[in-house]
N, C-alpha and C positions, 0 to 999 in steps of 0.2 A: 488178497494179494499184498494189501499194505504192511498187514504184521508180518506177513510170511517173509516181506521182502527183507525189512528192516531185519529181522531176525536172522536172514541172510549175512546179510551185510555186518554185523554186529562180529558174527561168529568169524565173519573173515577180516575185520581186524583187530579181533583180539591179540591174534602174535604180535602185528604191530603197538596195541597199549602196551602189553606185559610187558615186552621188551625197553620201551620210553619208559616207565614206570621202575623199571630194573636198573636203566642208564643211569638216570635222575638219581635214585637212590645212593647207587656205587661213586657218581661223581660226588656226591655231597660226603661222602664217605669219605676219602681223598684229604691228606694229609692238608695244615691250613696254606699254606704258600703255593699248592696244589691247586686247592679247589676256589684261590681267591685268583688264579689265572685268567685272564681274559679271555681266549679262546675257548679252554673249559667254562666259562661260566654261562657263556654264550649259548654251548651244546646244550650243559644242565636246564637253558631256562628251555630252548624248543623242547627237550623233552620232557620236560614239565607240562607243557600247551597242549602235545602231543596225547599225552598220558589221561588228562584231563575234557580232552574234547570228541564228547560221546556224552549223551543221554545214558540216565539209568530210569529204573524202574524203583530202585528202592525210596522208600519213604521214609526225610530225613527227620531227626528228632526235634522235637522243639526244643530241648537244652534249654529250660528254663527256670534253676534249679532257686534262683532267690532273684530279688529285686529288691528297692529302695524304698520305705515306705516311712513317710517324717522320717526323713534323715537318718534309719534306721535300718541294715540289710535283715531281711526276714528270706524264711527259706519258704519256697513252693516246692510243691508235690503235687505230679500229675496224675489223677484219678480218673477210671470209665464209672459214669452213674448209669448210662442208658446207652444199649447197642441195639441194634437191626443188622441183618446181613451187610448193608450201605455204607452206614456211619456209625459211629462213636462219639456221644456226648462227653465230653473232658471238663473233670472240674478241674482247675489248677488253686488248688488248696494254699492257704497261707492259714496253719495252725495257729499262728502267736495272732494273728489279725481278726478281728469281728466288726460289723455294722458298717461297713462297706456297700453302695449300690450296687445291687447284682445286675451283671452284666450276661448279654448270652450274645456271640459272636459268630455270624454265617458266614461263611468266605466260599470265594468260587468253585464252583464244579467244570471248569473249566481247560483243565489239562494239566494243573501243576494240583501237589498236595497242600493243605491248608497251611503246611508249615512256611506255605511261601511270605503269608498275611503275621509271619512270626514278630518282626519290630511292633505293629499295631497291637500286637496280644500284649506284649513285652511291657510297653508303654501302658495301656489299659491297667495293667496287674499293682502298679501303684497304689492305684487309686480305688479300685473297686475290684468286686469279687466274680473272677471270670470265668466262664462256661463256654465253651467251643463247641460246635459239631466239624468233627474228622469227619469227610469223607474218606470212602473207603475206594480204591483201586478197581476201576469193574473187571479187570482180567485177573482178580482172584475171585468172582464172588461166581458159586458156581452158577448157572443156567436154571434149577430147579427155584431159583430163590423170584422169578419173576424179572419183569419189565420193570423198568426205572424212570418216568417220565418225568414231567412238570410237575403232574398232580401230586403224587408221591414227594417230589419235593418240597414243596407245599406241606405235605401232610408230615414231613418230618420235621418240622419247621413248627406248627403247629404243637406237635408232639412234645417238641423241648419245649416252649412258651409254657405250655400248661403242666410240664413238670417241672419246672423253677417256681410259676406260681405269678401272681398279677403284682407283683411290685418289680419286674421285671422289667430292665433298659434293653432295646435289642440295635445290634451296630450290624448291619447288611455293608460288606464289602466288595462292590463291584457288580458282576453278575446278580449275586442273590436280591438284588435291588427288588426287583419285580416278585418273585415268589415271596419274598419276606411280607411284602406292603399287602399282596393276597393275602399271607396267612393270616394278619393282623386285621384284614378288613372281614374276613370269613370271621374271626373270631367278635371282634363287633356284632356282625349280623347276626349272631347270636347269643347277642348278650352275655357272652361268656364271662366267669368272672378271673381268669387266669391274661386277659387283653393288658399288656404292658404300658408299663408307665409313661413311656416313650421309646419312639424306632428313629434311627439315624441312616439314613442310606447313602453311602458314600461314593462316588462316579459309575454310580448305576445307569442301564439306559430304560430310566421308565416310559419315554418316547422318545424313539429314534426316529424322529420325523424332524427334528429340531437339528437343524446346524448336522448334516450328515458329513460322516466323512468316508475315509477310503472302507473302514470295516462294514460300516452300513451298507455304501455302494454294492460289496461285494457280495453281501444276503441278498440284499432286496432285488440284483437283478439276475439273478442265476434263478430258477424252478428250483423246489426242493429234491424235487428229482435226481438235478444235478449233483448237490452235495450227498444224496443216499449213493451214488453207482460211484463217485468221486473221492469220494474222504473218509468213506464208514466202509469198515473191514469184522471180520469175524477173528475172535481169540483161538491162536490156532492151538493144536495138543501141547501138552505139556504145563499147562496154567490151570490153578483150579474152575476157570474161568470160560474153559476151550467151549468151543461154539456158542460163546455171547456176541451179539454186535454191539460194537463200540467204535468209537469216533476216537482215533491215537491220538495218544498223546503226544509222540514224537511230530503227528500234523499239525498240531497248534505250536507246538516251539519253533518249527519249521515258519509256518506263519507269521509270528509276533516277530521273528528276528528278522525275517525279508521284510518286514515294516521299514527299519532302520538299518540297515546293512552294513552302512559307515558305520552308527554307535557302535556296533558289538567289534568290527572290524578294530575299529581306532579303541576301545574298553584294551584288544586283545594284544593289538601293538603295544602299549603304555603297559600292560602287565609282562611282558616280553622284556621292556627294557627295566621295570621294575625288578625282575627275577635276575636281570644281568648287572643290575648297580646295585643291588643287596638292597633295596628299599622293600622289608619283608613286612614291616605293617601294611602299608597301603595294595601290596600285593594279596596280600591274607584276605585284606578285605574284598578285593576283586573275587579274588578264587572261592572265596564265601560265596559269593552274589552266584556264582554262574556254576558254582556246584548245586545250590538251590536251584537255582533257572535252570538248569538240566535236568532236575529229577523231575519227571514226568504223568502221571494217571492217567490211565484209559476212562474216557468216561459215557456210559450207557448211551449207544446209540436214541434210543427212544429221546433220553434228554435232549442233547445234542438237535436232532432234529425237531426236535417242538419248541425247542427254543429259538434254531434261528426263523422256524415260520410262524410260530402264533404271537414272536416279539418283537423279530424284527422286519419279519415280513406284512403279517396282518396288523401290529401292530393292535392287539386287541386286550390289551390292560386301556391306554389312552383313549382308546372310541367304547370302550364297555360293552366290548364283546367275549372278555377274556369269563372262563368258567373253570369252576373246580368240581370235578366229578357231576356235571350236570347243573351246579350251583354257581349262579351269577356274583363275581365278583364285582364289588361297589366299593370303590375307597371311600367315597363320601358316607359310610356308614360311620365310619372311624371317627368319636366325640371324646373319648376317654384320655387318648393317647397322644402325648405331644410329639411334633416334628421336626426332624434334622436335615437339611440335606447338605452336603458336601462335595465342589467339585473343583479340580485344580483345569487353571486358566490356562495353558495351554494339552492340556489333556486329547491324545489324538487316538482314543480308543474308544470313552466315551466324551463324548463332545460338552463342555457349557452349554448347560441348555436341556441338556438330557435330563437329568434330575432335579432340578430344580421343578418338573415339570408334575413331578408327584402335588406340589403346594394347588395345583390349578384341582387336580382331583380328587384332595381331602376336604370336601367343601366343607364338614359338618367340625373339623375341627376348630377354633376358636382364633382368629392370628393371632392373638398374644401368647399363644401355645407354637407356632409356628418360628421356623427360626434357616436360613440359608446363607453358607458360606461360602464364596468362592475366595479360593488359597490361590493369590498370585503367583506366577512363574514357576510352579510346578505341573511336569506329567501327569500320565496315568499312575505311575507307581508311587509317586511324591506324595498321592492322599496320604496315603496310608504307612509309609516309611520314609525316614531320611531326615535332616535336621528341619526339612519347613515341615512335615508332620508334627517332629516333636516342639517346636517353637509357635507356630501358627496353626494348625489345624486340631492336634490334641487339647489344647487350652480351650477353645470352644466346645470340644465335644465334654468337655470334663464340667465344665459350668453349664451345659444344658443340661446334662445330665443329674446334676448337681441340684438344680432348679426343679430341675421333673420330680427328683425325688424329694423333695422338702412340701411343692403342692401336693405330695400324694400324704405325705403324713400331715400336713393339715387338715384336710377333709376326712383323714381316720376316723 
């Protein structure tokens, strides 16, 4: 009923975007003494809000066509090396650039496409040589391709590690906190020789037992029952995808924004008067932000629900209950691989505390290998983008990673 609905709803107002979208254009059209009118500009900027405010489904580009490297723009080229039905591994190539730490970058399965985690890619691509996994949208992927769980996450994760190869840095972004830290400790436990050089997990909840806050409350006291009959809907016709269950994406945006009501509210005002006093940079960059934070992915029911009860409900990475196909995950297996964790100080998604709490259950690795940040006065999203990313939190990750890589070529 959920996609059915939205899809509803979608189709009835459309004549209202097209129409705001048609306004918008014709006023900007408009002779200049015309269109610098204050009461036209007024019209132009609501129908600009208007035109704009609605979720899509498409998956936006990473546009990340060069970057800075020693003071020098070099051009990237985004490459698939390794697909599944799921995902898409992306090399984002810099031809003039060699001997670089390679990088492999997990970002959430969450409800938005990887391109949301774009500044932190963006930023990374300086300095070292970087590898993504794209999820892929579940309401394209059709039903015959299987269930999508944790395990399988895990085991995609797993997948890219040992296709890059063991001199690999891995940067887990938010959710993938926990799958990543399994993949890396499964690959331990068997003395794999593809285990990375070092994993960074950035406001991951590897125990949400620590400093809860409303996201937590809102798992651990519902049955998971409640979120199967509640929040998880079936891809209705017309998507390559019709009869998957999946958990909308338009439900989690829905979510994240009634966190903070005022922000988006007051973001939407200040773009309002932006679009009416010609202030077209600072507008651009809003309408960026919440074109991205609108485009949306469905993502696999199975995930979805095993992740909010064997993570945040059982809780079963932190008590060493958590398993991979039958196989006990152990992070204290983990000797090889040095450690990062990352979390901003007022972060009200995943709490301080939450990650940092991986260091309790790497026991085997060494603490002069260990290493934890917390980035004052930034949110959830502040890790990983916005100037204290690139001033405060990027420089750390660049010189551990920096560090990991130079012990790993001394013991060569």
């Amino acid at each position: 009923m959920l996609c059915t609905a939205y899809e509803l709803n979608r189709r009835a107002g459309a004549p209202v975007v097209a129409a705001s979208q048609l306004t918008a254009r014709a006023l900007q059209a408009l002779p200049g003494p015309l269109v610098r009118a204050p009461g036209l500009r007024h019209v132009r900027a609501a129908c600009d809000i208007v035109a704009h405010a609605r979720p899509t489904h498409d998956r936006p580009a990473f546009g990340i066509e060069s970057v800075t490297v020693d003071g020098t723009t070099v051009a990237v080229r985004e490459r698939p090396t390794m697909k599944t039905p799921f995902a898409t591994l992306l090399h984002f190539e810099k031809p003039s650039v060699a001997g670089q730490p390679r990088v492999l970058v997990v970002g959430p399965m969450s409800g938005h496409f990887t391109t949301l985690i774009r500044p932190a890619i963006r930023t990374l691509l300086s300095d070292h040589d970087v590898h993504v996994i794209d999820w892929h949208n579940a309401r394209d992927i059709p039903v015959e391709h299987g269930a999508f769980g944790l395990d399988e996450y895990i085991e995609h994760v797993m997948g890219a590690i040992r296709y890059l190869g063991p001199d690999t840095h891995v940067v887990a972004v938010c959710q993938p906190a926990v799958p990543v830290l399994a993949a890396v400790a499964l690959l331990a436990a068997e003395d794999d020789p593809a285990q990375p050089a070092s994993v960074t997990l950035m406001a991951g909840p590897i125990d949400t037992r620590v400093n809860p806050n409303r996201v937590n409350t809102a798992a651990a006291t519902r049955p998971l029952s409640w979120f199967e009959r509640r929040v998880v809907d079936t891809v209705p016709r017309g998507h390559a995808g019709a009869g998957r269950r999946v958990y909308p994406g338009v439900v989690q945006l829905t979510a994240f924004m009634s966190m903070n009501p005022k922000r988006h509210l007051s973001a939407h005002a200040q773009l309002y008067r932006d679009l009416v006093a010609g202030n077209t940079e600072r507008a651009a960059a809003t309408r960026a932000f919440y074109d991205e934070y609108g485009a949306v992915m469905d993502v696999p029911a199975e995930f979805y629900l095993e992740t909010v009860g064997r993570i945040f409900q059982e809780h079963q990475l932190p008590t060493g209950r958590l398993t991979w196909r039958g196989q006990r995950v152990d992070p204290g297996a983990i000797t090889r691989t040095a450690l990062l964790t990352v979390e901003g100080e007022n972060d009200d998604i995943c709490s301080p505390g939450q990650t940092v709490a991986a260091h309790e259950l790497c026991t085997g690795i060494p603490a002069e290998h260990k290493q934890h940040h917390l980035q004052a006065g930034v949110g959830h999203y502040g890790v990983f983008s916005g100037s204290r990313w690139e001033a405060g939190v990027y420089p750390v990750v660049r010189r551990f990673i920096g560090s990991a890589s130079e012990r790993l070529a001394s013991s060569a």
